[in-house]
C-alpha positions as CSV (number, residue, x, y, z in Angstrom):
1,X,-21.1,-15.9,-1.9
2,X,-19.5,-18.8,-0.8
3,X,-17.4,-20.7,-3.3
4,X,-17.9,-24.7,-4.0
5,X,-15.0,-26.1,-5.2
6,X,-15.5,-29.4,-7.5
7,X,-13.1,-32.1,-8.2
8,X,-12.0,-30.4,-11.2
9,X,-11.4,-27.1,-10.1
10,X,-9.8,-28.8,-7.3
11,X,-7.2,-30.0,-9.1
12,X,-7.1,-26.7,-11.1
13,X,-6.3,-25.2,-7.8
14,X,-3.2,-27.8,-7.1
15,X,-1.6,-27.3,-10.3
16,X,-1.8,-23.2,-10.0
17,X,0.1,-23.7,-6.9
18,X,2.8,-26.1,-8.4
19,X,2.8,-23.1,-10.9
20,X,3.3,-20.3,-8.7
21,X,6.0,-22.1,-6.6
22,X,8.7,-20.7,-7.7
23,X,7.0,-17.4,-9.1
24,X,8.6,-14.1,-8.3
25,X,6.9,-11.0,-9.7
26,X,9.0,-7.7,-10.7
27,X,8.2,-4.4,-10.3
28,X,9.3,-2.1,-13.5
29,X,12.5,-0.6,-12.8
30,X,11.4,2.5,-14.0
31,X,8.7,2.5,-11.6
32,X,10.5,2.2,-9.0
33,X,13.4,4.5,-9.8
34,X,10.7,7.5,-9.9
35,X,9.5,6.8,-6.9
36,X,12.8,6.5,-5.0
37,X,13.5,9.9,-6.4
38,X,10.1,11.1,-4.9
39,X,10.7,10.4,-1.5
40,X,14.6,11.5,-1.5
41,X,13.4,15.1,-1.2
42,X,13.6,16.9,1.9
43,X,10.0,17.0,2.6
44,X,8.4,14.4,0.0
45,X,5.4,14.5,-1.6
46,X,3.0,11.8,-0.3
47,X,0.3,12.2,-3.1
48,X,3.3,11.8,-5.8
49,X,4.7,8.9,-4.4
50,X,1.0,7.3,-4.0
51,X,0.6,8.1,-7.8
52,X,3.5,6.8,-8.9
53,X,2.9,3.2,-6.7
54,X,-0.6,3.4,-8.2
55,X,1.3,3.2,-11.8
56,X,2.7,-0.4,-10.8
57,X,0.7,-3.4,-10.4
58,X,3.6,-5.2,-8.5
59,X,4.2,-2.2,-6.6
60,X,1.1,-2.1,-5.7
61,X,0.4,-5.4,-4.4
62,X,3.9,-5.5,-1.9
63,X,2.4,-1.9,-0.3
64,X,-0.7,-4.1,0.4
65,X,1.0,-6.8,1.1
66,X,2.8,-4.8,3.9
67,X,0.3,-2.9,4.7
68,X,-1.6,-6.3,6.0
69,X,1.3,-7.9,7.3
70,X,3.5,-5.7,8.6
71,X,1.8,-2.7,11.3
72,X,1.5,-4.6,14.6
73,X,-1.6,-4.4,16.4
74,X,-3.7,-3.4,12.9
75,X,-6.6,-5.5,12.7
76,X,-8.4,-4.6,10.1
77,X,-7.9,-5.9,6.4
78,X,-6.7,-2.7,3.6
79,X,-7.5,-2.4,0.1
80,X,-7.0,0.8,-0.9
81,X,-3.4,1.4,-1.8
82,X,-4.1,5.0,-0.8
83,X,-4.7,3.6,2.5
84,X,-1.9,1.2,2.8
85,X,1.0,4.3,2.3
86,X,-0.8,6.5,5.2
87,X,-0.7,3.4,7.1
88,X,2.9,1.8,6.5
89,X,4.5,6.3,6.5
90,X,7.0,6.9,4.1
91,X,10.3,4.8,6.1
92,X,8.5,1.8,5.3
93,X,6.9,2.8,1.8
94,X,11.0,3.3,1.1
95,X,12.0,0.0,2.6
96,X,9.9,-1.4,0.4
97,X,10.5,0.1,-2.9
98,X,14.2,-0.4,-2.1
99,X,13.3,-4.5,-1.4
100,X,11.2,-4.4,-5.1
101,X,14.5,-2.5,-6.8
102,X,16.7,-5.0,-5.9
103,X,15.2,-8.1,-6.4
104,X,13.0,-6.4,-10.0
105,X,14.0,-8.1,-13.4
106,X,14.1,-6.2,-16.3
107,X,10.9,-6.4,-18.3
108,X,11.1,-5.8,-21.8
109,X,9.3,-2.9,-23.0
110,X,7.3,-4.7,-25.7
111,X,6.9,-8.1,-24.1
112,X,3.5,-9.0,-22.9
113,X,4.5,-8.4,-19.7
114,X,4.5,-5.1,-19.8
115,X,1.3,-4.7,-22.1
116,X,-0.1,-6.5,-18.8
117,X,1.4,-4.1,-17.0
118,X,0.1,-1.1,-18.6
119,X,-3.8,-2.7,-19.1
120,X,-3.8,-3.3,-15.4
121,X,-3.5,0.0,-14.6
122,X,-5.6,1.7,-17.3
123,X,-8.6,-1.0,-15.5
124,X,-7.6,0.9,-12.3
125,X,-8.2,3.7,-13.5
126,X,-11.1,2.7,-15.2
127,X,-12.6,0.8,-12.6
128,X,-12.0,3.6,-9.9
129,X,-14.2,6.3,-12.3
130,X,-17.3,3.9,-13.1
131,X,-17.1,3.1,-8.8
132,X,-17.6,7.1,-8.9
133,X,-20.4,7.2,-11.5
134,X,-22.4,4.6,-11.5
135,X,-24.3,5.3,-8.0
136,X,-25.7,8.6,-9.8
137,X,-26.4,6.5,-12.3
138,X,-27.9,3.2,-12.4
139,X,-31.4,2.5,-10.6
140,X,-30.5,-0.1,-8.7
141,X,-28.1,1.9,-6.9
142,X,-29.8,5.0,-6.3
143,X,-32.7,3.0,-4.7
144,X,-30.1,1.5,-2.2
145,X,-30.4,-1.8,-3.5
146,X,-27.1,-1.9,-4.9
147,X,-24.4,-1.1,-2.5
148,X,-21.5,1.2,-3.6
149,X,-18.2,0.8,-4.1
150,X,-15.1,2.8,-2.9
151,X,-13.6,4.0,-6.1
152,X,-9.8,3.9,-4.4
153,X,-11.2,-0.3,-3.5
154,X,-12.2,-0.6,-7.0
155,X,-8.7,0.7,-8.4
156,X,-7.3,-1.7,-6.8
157,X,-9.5,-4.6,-8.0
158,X,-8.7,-3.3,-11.7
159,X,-5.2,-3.2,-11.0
160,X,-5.0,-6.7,-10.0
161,X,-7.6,-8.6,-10.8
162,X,-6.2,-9.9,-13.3
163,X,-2.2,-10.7,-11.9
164,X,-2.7,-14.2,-12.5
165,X,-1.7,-13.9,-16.0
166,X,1.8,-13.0,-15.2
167,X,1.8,-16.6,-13.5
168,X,0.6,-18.0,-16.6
169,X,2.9,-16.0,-18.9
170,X,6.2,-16.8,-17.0
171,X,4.7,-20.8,-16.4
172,X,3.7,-21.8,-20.1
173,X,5.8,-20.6,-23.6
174,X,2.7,-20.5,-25.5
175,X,0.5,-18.8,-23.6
176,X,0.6,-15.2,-25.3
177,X,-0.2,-17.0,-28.5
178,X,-2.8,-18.4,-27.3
179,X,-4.8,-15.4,-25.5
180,X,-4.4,-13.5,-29.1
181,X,-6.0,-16.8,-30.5
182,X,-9.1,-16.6,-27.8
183,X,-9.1,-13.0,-28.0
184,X,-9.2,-12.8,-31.7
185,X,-11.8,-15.4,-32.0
186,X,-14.4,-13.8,-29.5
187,X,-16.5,-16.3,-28.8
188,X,-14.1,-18.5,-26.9
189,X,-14.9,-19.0,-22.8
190,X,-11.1,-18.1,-21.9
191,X,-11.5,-19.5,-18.7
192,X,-12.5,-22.9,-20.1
193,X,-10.0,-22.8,-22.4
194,X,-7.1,-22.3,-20.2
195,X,-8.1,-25.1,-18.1
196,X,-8.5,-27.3,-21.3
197,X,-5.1,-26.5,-22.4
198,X,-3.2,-25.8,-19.0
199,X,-5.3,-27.4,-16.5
200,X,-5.4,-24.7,-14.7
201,X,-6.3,-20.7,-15.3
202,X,-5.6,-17.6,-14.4
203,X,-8.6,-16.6,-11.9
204,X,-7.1,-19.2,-9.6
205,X,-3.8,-18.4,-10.0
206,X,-4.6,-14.8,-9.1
207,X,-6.2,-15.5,-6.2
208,X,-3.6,-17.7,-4.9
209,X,-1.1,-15.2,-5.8
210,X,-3.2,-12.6,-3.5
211,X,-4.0,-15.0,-0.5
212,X,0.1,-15.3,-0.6
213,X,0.1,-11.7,-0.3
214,X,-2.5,-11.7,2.4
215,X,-4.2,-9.3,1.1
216,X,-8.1,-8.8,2.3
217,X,-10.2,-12.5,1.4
218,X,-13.2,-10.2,-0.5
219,X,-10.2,-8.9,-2.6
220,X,-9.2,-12.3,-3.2
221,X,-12.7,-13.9,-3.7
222,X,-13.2,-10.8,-6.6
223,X,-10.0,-12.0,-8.8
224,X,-11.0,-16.2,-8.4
225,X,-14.8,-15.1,-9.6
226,X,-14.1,-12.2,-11.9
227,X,-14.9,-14.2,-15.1
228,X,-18.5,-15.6,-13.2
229,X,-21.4,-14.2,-14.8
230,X,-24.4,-16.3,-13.9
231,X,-24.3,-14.5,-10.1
232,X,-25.7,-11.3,-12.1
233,X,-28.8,-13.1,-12.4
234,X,-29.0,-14.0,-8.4
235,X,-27.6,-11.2,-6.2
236,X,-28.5,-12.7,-3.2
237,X,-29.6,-11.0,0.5
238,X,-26.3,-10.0,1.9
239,X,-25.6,-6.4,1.5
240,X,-21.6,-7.6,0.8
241,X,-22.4,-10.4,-1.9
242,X,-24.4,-7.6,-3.8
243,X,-21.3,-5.1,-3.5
244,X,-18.8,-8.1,-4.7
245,X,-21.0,-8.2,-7.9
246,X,-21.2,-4.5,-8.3
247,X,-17.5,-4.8,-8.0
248,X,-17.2,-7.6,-10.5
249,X,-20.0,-5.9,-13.1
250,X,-17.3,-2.8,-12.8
251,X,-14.6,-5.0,-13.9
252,X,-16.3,-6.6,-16.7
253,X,-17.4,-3.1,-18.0
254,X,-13.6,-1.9,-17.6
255,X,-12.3,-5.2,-19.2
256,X,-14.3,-4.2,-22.3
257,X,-12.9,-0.7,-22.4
258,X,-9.7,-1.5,-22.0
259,X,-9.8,-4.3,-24.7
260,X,-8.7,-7.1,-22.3
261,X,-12.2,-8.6,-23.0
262,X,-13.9,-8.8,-26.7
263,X,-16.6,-7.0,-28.0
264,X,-18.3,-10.5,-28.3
265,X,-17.3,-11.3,-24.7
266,X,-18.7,-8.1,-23.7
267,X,-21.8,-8.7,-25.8
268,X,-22.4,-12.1,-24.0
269,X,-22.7,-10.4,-20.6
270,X,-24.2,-7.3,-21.4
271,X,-27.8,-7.8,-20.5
272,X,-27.2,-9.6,-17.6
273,X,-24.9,-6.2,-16.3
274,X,-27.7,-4.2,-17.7
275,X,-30.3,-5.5,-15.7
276,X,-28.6,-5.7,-12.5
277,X,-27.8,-2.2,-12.3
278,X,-31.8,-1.5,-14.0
279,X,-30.5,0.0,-16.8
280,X,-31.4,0.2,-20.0
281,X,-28.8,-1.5,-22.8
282,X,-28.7,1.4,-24.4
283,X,-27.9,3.6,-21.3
284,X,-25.1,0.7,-20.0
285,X,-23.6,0.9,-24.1
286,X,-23.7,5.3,-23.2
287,X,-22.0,4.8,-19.8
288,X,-19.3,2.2,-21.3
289,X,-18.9,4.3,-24.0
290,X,-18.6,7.7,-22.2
291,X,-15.7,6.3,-19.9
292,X,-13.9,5.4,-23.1
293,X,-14.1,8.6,-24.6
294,X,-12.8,10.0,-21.1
């Protein structure tokens, strides 16, 4: 799905990157104080020290980041962060987390930050068990028509799809304030509203901050459209366009689990989700509902 920029989101685009200019992201010392104990072992765990990177969305995003940068003579683009550690072997998983310990600021504990921090990887989670049950669920899959995704791919989507707030945190005082404000009022388009206030918002911002990392373009292209809901309503012929928007439906039912995204939000898109997977409301409310109670 090929995305047309107009003259306003244009110059939404310009000001994000004036924002994230001189934007560092830190990693939670904590984090990365586990994880350097992990792999100090004589023979370390690799599953550990995957599950403790998992835990960390800035973490997270330098192993990709390495992963698709760094290995000479690798092609092909990684999303799973599973898949970027295998790749990059523990030496350079180490050099790494040794790079984010030294340069990570501490984070308060009860700041936004870190309630970001902690969302993003409940999503993850989130996001990776709907990837595994909706395919035995919904119609639309089980026919074929709706591709699946890997639930490891849609982790990482959850985890960071929505990084651009930490741009928008660090960039503009007010901006916690005024997510509780759209958040508590429901019925707000945040999007709209964050271009209204701060010309900019933080679907662009994310995917700038993820085409800095050079991280995989259909990663990218999920954060700048997360927040798009008319596509539900057009899937489209290509097999991939189809699987971006199973992705995206995943994140908008983990958004509402995870209480990044109102019930009146939710509401909003909720029959448009429903009928792209062919399912009934009902049975949509029963599968967002069961993966809360799990």
């Amino acid at each position: 799905m090929e995305v047309r920029e107009s003259k306003a989101e244009k110059r939404q685009l310009q000001r994000a990157e004036r924002l994230l200019a001189d934007l560092t992201m830190p990693s939670r010392p904590d984090v990365l104080l586990e994880v350097m104990r992990a792999q100090s072992g004589f023979a370390p765990d690799p599953v550990v020290v995957t599950e403790l990177i998992l835990t960390d969305l800035a973490l997270s995003a330098a192993v990709l980041h390495a992963a698709n940068t760094r290995l000479a003579g690798w092609k092909r683009k990684v999303i799973s962060i599973e898949g970027a550690v295998a790749l990059l072997g523990f030496e350079r998983v180490r050099t790494i987390v040794s790079e984010q310990f030294l340069s990570a600021a501490l984070v308060a504990r009860d700041g936004p930050l870190q309630t970001l921090r902690l969302r993003a990887v409940e999503a993850g989670r989130t996001a990776a068990r709907l990837a595994r049950e909706l395919p035995g669920i919904a119609p639309n899959c089980l026919n074929g028509y709706l591709p699946a995704v890997a639930p490891d791919d849609a982790y990482a989507a959850g985890l960071l799809h929505d990084c651009g707030l930490i741009a928008m945190l660090r960039g503009f005082p007010d901006y916690a304030g005024f997510c509780r404000e759209v958040h508590d009022r429901g019925d707000v388009d945040l999007v709209a509203a964050e271009n209204e206030r701060f010309g900019t918002n933080h679907c662009l911002t994310g995917y700038l901050m993820l085409q800095g990392w050079q991280l995989p373009d259909s990663l990218c292209r999920i954060v700048r459209g997360h927040h798009r809901t008319d596509d539900f309503n057009r899937p489209g012929e290509k097999v991939r366009d189809r699987q971006q928007l199973v992705l995206r439906a995943i994140l908008h039912l983990s958004a509402s689990v995870c209480g990044a995204e109102s019930r009146t939000a939710w509401k909003a898109v909720e029959e448009g989700i429903a009928a792209f997977f062919g399912l009934e409301i009902d049975r949509l409310e029963q599968v967002r509902t069961g993966v809360d109670a799990g």
